[in-house]
C-alpha positions as CSV (number, residue, x, y, z in Angstrom):
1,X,69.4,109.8,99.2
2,X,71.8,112.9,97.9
3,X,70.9,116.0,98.7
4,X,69.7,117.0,95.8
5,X,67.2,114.2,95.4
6,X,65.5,115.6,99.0
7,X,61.6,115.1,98.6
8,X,59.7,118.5,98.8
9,X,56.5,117.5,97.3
10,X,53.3,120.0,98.1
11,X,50.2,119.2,96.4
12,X,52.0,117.0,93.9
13,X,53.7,120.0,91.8
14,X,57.9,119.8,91.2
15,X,58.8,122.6,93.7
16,X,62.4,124.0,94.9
17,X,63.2,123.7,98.3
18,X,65.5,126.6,99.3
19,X,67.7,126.6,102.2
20,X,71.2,127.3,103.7
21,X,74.5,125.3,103.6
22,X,77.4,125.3,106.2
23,X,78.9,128.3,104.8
24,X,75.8,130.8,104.5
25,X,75.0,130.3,100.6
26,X,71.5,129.2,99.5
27,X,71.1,125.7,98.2
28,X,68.5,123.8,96.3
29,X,67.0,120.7,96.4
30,X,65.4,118.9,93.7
31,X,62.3,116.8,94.7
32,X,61.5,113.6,93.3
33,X,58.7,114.7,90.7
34,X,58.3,114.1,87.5
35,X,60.6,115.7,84.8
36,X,58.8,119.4,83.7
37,X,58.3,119.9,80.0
38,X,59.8,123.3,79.8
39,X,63.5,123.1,78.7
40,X,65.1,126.4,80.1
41,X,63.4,125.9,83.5
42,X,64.8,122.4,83.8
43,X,68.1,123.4,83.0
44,X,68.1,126.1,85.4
45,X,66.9,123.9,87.9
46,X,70.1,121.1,87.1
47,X,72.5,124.4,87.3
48,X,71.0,125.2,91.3
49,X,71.3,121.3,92.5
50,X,74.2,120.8,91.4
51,X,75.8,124.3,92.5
52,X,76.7,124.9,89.0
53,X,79.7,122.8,89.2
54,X,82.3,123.4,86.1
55,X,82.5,119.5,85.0
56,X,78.7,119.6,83.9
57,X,78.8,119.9,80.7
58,X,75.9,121.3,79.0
59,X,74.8,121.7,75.3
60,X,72.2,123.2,73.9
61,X,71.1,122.5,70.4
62,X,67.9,122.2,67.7
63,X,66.6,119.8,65.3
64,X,64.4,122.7,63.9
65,X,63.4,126.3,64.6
66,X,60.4,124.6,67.1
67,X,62.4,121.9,68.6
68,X,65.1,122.4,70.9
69,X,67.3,120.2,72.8
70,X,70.0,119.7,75.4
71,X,73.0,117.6,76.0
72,X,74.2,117.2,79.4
73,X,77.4,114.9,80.8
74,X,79.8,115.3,83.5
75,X,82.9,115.9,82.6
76,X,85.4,112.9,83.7
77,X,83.5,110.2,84.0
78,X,82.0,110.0,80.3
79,X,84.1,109.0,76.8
80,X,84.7,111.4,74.9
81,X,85.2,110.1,71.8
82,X,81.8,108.3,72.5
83,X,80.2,111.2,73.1
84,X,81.5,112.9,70.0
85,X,81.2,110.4,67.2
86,X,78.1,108.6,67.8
87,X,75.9,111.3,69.6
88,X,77.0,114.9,68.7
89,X,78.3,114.3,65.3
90,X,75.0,112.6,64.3
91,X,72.6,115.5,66.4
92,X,74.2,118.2,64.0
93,X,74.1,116.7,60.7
94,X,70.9,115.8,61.3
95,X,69.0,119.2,60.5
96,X,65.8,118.8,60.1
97,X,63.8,115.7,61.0
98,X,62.0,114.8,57.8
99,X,58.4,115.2,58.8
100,X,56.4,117.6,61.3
101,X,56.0,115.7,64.6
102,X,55.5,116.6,68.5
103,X,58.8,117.0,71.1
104,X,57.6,113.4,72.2
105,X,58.4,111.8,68.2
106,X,61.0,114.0,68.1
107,X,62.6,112.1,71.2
108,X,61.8,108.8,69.8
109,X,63.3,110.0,66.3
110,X,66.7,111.0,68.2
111,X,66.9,107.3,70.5
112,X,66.0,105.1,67.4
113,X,67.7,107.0,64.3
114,X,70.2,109.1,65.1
115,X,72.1,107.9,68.2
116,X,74.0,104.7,67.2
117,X,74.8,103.5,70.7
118,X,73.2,100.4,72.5
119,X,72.0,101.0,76.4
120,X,69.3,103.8,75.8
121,X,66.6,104.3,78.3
122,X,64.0,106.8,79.1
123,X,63.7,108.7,82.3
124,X,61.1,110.4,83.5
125,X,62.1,111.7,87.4
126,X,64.8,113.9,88.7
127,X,66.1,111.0,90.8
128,X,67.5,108.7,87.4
129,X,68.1,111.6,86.1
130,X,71.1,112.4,88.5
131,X,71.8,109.0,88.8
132,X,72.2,108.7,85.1
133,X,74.0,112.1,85.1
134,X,76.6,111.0,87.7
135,X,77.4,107.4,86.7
136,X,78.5,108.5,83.4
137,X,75.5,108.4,80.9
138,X,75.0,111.2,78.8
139,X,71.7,112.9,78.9
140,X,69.6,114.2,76.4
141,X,66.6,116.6,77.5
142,X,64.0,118.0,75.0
143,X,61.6,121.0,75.0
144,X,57.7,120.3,75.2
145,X,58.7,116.6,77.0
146,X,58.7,115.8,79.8
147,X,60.9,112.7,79.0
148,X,64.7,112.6,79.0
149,X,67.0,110.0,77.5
150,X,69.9,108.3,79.3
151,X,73.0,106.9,77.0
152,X,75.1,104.7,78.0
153,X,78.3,106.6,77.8
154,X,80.4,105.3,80.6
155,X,84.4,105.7,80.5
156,X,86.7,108.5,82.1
157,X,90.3,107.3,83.4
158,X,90.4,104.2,85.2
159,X,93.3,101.8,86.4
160,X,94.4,99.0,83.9
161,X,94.3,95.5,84.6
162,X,97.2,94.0,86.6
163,X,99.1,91.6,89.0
164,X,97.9,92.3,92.6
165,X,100.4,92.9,94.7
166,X,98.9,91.9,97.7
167,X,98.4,88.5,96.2
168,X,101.2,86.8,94.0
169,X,101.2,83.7,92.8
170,X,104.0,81.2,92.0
171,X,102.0,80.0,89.2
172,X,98.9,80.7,88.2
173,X,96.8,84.1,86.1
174,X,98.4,87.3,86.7
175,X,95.0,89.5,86.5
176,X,93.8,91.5,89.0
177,X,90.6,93.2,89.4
178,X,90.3,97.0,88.8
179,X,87.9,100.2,90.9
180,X,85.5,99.4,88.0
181,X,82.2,97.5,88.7
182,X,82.0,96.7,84.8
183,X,85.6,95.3,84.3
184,X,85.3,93.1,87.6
185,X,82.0,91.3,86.6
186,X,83.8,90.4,83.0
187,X,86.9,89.0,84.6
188,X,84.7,86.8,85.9
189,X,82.3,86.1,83.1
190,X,85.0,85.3,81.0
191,X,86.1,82.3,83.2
192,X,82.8,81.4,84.1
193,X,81.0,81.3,80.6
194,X,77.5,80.1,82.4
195,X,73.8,81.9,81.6
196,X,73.6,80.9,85.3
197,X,75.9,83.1,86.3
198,X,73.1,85.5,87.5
199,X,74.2,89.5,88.5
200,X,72.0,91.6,90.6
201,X,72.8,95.3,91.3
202,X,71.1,97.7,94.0
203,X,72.5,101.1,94.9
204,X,73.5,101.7,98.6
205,X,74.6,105.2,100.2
206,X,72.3,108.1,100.8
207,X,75.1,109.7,99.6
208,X,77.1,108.0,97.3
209,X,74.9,105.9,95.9
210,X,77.5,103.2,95.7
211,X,76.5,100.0,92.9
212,X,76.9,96.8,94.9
213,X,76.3,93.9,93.0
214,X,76.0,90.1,93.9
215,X,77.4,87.0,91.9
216,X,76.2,83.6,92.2
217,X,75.4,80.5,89.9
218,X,71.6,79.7,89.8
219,X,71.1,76.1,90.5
220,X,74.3,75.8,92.8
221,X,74.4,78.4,95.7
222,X,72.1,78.1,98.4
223,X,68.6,79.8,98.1
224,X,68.7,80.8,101.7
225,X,71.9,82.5,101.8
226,X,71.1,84.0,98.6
227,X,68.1,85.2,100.2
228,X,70.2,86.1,103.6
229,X,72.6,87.9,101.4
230,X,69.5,90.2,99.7
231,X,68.4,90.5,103.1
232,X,71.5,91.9,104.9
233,X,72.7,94.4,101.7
234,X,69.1,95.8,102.0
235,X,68.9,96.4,105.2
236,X,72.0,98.4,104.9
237,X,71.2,102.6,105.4
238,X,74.3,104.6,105.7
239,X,75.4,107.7,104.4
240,X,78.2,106.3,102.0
241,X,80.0,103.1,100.8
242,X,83.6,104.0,99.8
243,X,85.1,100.6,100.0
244,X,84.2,96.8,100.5
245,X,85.0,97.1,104.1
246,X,82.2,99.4,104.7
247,X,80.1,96.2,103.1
248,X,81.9,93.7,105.2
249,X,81.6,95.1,108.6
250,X,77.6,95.8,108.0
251,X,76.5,92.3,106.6
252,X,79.1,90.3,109.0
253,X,77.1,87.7,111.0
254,X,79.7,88.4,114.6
255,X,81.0,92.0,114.7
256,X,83.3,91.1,118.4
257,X,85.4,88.8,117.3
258,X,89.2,89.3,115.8
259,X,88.4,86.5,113.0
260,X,87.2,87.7,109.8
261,X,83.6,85.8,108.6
262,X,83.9,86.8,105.0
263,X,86.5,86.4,102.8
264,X,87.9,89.1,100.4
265,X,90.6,89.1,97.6
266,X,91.9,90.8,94.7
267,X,91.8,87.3,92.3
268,X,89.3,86.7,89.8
269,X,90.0,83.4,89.8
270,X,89.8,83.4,93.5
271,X,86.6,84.6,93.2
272,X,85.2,82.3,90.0
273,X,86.7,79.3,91.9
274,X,84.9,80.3,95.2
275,X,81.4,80.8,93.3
276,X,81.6,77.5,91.4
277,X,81.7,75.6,94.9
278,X,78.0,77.8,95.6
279,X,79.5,80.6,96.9
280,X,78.3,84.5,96.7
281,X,80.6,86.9,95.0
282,X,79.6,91.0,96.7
283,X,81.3,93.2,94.2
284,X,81.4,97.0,95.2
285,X,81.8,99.6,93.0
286,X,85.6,102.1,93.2
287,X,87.1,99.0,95.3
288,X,89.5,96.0,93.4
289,X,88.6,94.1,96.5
290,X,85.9,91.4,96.0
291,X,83.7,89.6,98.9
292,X,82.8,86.2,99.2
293,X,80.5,84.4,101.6
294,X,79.8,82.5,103.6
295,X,83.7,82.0,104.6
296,X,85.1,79.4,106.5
297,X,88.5,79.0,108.7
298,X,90.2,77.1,106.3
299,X,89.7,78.9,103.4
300,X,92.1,81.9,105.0
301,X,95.0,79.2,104.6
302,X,94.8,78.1,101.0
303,X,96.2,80.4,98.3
304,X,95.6,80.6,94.7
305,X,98.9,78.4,93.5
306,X,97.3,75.5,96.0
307,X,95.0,74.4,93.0
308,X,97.9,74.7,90.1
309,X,100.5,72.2,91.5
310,X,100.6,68.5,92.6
311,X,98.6,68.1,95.7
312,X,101.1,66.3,97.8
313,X,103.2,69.6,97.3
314,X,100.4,71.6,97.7
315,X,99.0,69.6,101.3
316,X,102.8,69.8,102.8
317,X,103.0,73.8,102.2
318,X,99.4,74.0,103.7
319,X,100.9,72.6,106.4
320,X,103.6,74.2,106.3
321,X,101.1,77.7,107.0
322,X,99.1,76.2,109.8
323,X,102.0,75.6,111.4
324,X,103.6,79.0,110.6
325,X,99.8,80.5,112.0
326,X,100.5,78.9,115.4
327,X,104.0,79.9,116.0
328,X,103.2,83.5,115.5
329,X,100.2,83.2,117.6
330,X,102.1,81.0,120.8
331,X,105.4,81.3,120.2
332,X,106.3,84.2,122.7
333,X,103.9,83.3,125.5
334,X,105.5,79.7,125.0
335,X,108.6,81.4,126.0
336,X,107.5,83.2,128.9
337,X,105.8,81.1,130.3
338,X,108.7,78.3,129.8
339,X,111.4,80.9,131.4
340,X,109.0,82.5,134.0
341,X,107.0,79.3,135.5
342,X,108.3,75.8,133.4
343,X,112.1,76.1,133.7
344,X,112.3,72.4,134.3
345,X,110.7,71.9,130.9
346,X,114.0,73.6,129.0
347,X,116.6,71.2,128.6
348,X,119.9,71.6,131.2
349,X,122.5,73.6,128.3
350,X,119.8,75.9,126.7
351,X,118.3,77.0,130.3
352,X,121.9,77.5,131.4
353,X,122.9,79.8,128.0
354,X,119.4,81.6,128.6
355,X,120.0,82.5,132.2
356,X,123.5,83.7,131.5
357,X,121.6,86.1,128.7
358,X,119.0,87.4,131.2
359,X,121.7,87.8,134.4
360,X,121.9,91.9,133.2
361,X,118.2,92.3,132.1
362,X,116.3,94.4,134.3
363,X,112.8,93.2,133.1
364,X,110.6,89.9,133.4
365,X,110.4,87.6,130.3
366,X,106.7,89.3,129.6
367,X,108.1,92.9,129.7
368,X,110.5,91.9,127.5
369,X,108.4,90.5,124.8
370,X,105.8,93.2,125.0
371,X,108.7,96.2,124.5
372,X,109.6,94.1,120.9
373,X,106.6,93.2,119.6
374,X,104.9,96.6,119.9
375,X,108.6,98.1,118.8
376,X,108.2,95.6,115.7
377,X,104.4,96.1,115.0
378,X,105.3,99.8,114.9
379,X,108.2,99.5,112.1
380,X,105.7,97.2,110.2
381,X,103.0,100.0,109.9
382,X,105.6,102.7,109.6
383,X,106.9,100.4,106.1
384,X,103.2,100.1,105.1
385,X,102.3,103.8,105.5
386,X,106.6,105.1,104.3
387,X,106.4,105.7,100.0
388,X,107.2,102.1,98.6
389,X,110.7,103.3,97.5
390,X,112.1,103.8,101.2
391,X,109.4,101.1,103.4
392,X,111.2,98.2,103.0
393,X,114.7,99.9,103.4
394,X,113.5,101.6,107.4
395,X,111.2,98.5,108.0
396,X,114.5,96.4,108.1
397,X,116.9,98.5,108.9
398,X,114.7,100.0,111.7
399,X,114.4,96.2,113.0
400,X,118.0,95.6,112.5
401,X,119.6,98.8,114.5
402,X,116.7,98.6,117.4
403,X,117.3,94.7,118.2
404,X,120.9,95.2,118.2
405,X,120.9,98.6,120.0
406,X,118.2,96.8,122.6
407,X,120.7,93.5,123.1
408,X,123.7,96.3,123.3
409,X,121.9,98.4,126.0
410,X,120.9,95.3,128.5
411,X,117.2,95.7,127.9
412,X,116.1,92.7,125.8
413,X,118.3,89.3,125.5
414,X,119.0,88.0,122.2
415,X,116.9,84.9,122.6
416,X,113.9,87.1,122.9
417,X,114.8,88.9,119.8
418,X,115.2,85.6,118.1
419,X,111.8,84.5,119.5
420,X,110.0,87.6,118.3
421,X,111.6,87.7,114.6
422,X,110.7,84.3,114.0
423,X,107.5,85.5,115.4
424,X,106.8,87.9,113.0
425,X,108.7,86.0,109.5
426,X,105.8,83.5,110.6
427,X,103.1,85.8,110.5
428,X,103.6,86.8,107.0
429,X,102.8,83.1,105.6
430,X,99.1,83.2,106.4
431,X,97.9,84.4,102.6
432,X,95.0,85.9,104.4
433,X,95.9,89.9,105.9
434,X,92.6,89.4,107.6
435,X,94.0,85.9,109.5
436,X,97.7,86.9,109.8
437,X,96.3,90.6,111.7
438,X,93.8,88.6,113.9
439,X,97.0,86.3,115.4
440,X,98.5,89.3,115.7
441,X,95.9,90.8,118.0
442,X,95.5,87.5,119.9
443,X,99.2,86.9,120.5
444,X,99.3,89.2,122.9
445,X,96.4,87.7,125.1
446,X,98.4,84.8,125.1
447,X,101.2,86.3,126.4
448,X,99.3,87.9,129.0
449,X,97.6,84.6,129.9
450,X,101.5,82.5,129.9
451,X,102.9,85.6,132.0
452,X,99.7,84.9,134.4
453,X,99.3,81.5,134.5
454,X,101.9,79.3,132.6
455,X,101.3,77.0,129.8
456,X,98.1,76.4,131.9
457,X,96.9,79.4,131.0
458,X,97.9,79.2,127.5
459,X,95.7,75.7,127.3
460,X,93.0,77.9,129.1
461,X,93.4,80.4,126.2
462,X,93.8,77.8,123.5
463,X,90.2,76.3,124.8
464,X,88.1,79.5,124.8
465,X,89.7,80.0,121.3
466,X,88.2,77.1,119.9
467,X,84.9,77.4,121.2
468,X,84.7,81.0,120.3
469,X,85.9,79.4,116.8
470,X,83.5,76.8,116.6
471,X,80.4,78.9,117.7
472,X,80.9,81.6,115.2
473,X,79.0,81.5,112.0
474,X,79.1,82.8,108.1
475,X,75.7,83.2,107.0
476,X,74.7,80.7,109.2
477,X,76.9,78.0,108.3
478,X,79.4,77.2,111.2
479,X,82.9,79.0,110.7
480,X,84.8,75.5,111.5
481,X,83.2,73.2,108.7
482,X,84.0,70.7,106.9
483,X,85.8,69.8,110.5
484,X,83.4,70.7,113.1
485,X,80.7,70.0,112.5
486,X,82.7,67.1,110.7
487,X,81.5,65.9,107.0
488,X,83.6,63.2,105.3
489,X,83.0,64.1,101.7
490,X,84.4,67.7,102.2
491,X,87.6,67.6,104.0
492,X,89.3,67.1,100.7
493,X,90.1,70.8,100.8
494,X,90.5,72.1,103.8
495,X,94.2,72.0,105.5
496,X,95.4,69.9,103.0
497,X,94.2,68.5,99.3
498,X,93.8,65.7,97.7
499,X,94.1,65.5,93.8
500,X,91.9,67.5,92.1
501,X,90.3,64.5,90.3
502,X,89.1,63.7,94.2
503,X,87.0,66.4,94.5
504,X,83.3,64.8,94.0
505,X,81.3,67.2,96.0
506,X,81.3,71.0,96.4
507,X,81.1,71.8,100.4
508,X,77.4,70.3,101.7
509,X,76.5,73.2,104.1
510,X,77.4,75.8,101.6
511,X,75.7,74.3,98.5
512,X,72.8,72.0,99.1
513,X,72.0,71.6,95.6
514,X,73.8,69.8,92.1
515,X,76.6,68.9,94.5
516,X,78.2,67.0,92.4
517,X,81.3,68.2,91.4
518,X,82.9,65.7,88.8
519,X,82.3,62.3,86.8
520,X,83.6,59.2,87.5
521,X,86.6,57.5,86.6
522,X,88.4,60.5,86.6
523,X,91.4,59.4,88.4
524,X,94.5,59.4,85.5
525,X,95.6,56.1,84.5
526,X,98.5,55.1,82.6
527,X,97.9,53.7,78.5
528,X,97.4,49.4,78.3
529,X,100.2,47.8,77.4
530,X,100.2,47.3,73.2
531,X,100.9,43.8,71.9
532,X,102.2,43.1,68.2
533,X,100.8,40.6,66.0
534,X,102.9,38.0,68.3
535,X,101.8,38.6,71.4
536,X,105.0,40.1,72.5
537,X,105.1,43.6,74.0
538,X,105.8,46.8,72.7
C-alpha cells in the first residue's frame, strides 16, 4: 500500500504519523481512518501526504455562507472540459441551495442535482480517497461531513488507437490496443457483444496500485482455471506493476524454462478469438500488451491472418514456420557437427568446396559459429535499442561490412556466414518474440551439444527438449496439447487448419463446458441444378 495510505491507528482516532525521508525532510502518512468532518484540517492533511505537489489541484468554494466545499483533481490525468462544464460550471451558478439542510443533504443535493455526470460514489476513508484522487476522478469534500464524493472524471493524454507494429497482418483489422485499461476492455466488447463477457478488476502494487483486470466468457472458460487465475493474481505482493511482464513472470506455472507458458499480444482480435475458445484475457493497466492463458505450443505459430484466408494456404505457411523454427534452432550445430565429426554424411563436391573454404581458417567449425552468432545477436539488439530512423540502416549494413570483413580477414568461411544468415532470416518467421527469443537461447546448447558429441548429441538434445516440452504446464493444462496428450477433435488448429466450417469443438482441456463450437451442415455447398418447365437444365 502507498505511503501515504501507512496505517497509524492508536485508539481508533485519524492520527499523522510523522517521520523522515531519504533526504532529511519530514513526511506524513495518512492512516486508514475514516474521513474527518472538518474541511480545513482535511485539506491540510491531503497538502502533507502528498508533499504538496503542484498538479493537485484544489478549489475551494460555497453553496452558502454555512456551507463550504472543496474540489480536488490532479492535474493530467482528469478532462478538463469535463471538469469544467458539468461540475464547476453547475457548483457556481448554483448559489444557494433552496432550503436549510445539514453538510450531509447538502452532499446529497450536490451528487443528485447539480453534477450531471454518471459514475458518482461516496467515500468515506482516506485509502479511496487517494485512489479516487490518483486514477483521475475528481473529488468533492464538504465541511461538517465526513463523506466525500468521487466523479468519474477520467481522461488526460493518452495514445490513439493504431496498427501494432509488432504484429502486422496481411489481412485482417488494423487496431491495436492502447496503455488505457478502459479503451482495451471496449476493443474487445465491441467484437464480443456477450452479457457473458464477465470483467473483474483488483488493484495490485503496494505502490502503484496497478488495475489488473481479467476477461472471460461465463459458461465457456473453465471454472478451475478461472479460479487458478483469481488465485495466482492474488497471491501477488510486490511493490509495483509497471508492465504485463511483471504479471507474467509472477502467475507463470514454470519460471526455469526458455519457453514462454502464457501468451501475450497487442490484437484485440487475437485476444476476443482466444477468449471465445474459453480462454482468460489478464489486461494490465499503462501496458498495450494483453495476456492470455492457459497457452499452448502451437498457439506461438499461428498468426492473426491464419483465420482470414483459405486454410490450405493457411496450413502450408504454418508449415512453412515450423519449419522455419527448427532451422534457426539446428541449423548451425547441424553444420558443426556435419564438418567436425559426420564428414562422410556431406556429399563428395560440397565437402571438397567446404574444405578448400576452411584450409586458411584458424578456428574449429564451433568457434566459428559462436564468433557470428553473438556478432549477429549484438547488431540485432543494437537495431532494436538505435532511433528507428537509423536501426535498420546499421543493423544491415553492420551485418553486411562484418561478414565480408570476417570472410576477407581468414576468420570465418563464407559457408558459415551463409549458415548463420539463414539462421537468423529464419528466426524472424515465428510470429511469437517470446518463441523466436527462446530458439535463440537454445541454439546455442545445441551447438555446444553437436561440437561435443555429433548429431548424437543433437538427438540427445532434441530428446530432453521434448520431454521438458511435454512436462511443462499452463494453468495445469499440458503445454503440448491437442498433440500430447493427443485429442482428435482438436488438432484442427494446431500446426495446420482445416476450414473454418470444421471447427466443431473449442480445445477439451481448456474449455470443459458448451464445447460446441458450430452447427451442422455448415460445410458450403454449391446451388441445385434449376430445371425449366421441360426438364432441361439451366
Amino acid at each position: 500500500m502507498p505511503n501515504w495510505l501507512k496505517i497509524f491507528k492508536k485508539n481508533k482516532k485519524q492520527n499523522v504519523k510523522k517521520g523522515k525521508d531519504i533526504s532529511g525532510q519530514a513526511t506524513v502518512s495518512i492512516s486508514e481512518d475514516e474521513i474527518g468532518t472538518d474541511l480545513d484540517e482535511n485539506i491540510k492533511k491531503i497538502i502533507k501526504a502528498t508533499g504538496n505537489s503542484s498538479d493537485i489541484v484544489i478549489r475551494k468554494m460555497h453553496l452558502s455562507e454555512s456551507i463550504r466545499f472543496a474540489v480536488l483533481y490532479t492535474d493530467g490525468l482528469v478532462d478538463d472540459k469535463t471538469i469544467n462544464d458539468f461540475i464547476l460550471e453547475g457548483l457556481i451558478h448554483e448559489k444557494e441551495i433552496p432550503y436549510p439542510v445539514s453538510a450531509e443533504h447538502a452532499l446529497h443535493f450536490i451528487k443528485n442535482e447539480i453534477i450531471a455526470i454518471g459514475g458518482i460514489t461516496s467515500i468515506y476513508r482516506w485509502d479511496d480517497l487517494f485512489q479516487s484522487l490518483f486514477s483521475g476522478a475528481t473529488i468533492i469534500l464538504m465541511d461538517k461531513a465526513n463523506e466525500a464524493l468521487s466523479v468519474s472524471t477520467i481522461g488526460g493524454e493518452k495514445r490513439q488507437i493504431s496498427e501494432p507494429s509488432t504484429e502486422t497482418t496481411i489481412r485482417g483489422p488494423r487496431e491495436g490496443f492502447t496503455e488505457t485499461l478502459r479503451t482495451n476492455t471496449a476493443l474487445i466488447r465491441k467484437r464480443i457483444k456477450n452479457p457473458n463477457l464477465w470483467l473483474e478488476t483488483i488493484k495490485i502494487g503496494k505502490e502503484t496500485q496497478t488495475d489488473v483486470a481479467i476477461m472471460y466468457i461465463n459458461g465457456i472458460a473453465n471454472d478451475d482455471i478461472i479460479k487458478e487465475v483469481r488465485k495466482r493474481l492474488k497471491r501477488i505482493d510486490i511493490d509495483s506493476i509497471l508492465e504485463s511482464g511483471y504479471i507474467e513472470q509472477l502467475i507463470e506455472d514454470q519460471t526455469f524454462t526458455s519457453f514462454p507458458t502464457l501468451y501475450h499480444t497487442e490484437r484485440p482480435d487475437v485476444v476476443a478469438a482466444n477468449i471465445l475458445e474459453g480462454r482468460i484475457a489478464i489486461l494490465v493497466d499503462g501496458t498495450p500488451f494483453i495476456l492470455t492463458a492457459p497457452a499452448l505450443f502451437a498457439e506461438f505459430f499461428q498468426a492473426a491472418d491464419d483465420y482470414y484466408t483459405r486454410f490450405d494456404i493457411s496450413t502450408g505457411i504454418r508449415l512453412l514456420r515450423v519449419l522455419a523454427f527448427f532451422i534457426s534452432l539446428t541449423a548451425p550445430s547441424i553444420y558443426i557437427a556435419a564438418t567436425t565429426f559426420h564428414q562422410e554424411m556431406i556429399p563428395t563436391l560440397l565437402l571438397i568446396t567446404i574444405a578448400a573454404q576452411r584450409e586458411t581458417i584458424p578456428f574449429p567449425a564451433f568457434v566459428e559459429a559462436v564468433i557470428m552468432e553473438v556478432s549477429f545477436e549484438i547488431l540485432r539488439e543494437a537495431g532494436v535499442r538505435l532511433p528507428k530512423a537509423v536501426g535498420q540502416t546499421v543493423s544491415i549494413v553492420g551485418a553486411l561490412v562484418i561478414g565480408e570483413a570476417a570472410v576477407q580477414a581468414g576468420i570465418v568461411s563464407p559457408a558459415m556466414v551463409i549458415i548463420v544468415s539463414i539462421t537468423a532470416i529464419a528466426s524472424f518467421s515465428t510470429p511469437s518474440f517470446s518463441m523466436a527469443i527462446a530458439a535463440r537461447l537454445i541454439r546455442f546448447l545445441f551447438m555446444i551439444l553437436a561440437a561435443t558429441f555429433g548429431f548424437y548429441g543433437l538427438v540427445i538434445g532434441g530428446l530432453v527438449m521434448l520431454i521438458h516440452l511435454c512436462s511443462l504446464r499452463s494453468f495445469g493444462v499440458p503445454y503440448m496439447s491437442p498433440l500430447a496428450p493427443f485429442i482428435k477433435n482438436n488438432v484442427d488448429d494446431t500446426i495446420t487448419r482445416m476450414p473454418i466450417w470444421a471447427f466443431k469443438e473449442r480445445p477439451r482441456l481448456i474449455s470443459q463446458k458448451n464445447i460446441i463450437r458450430s452447427g451442422k451442415n455448415q460445410k458450403p455447398q454449391p446451388p441445385k441444378q434449376h430445371s425449366d418447365k421441360n426438364g432441361e437444365g439451366k
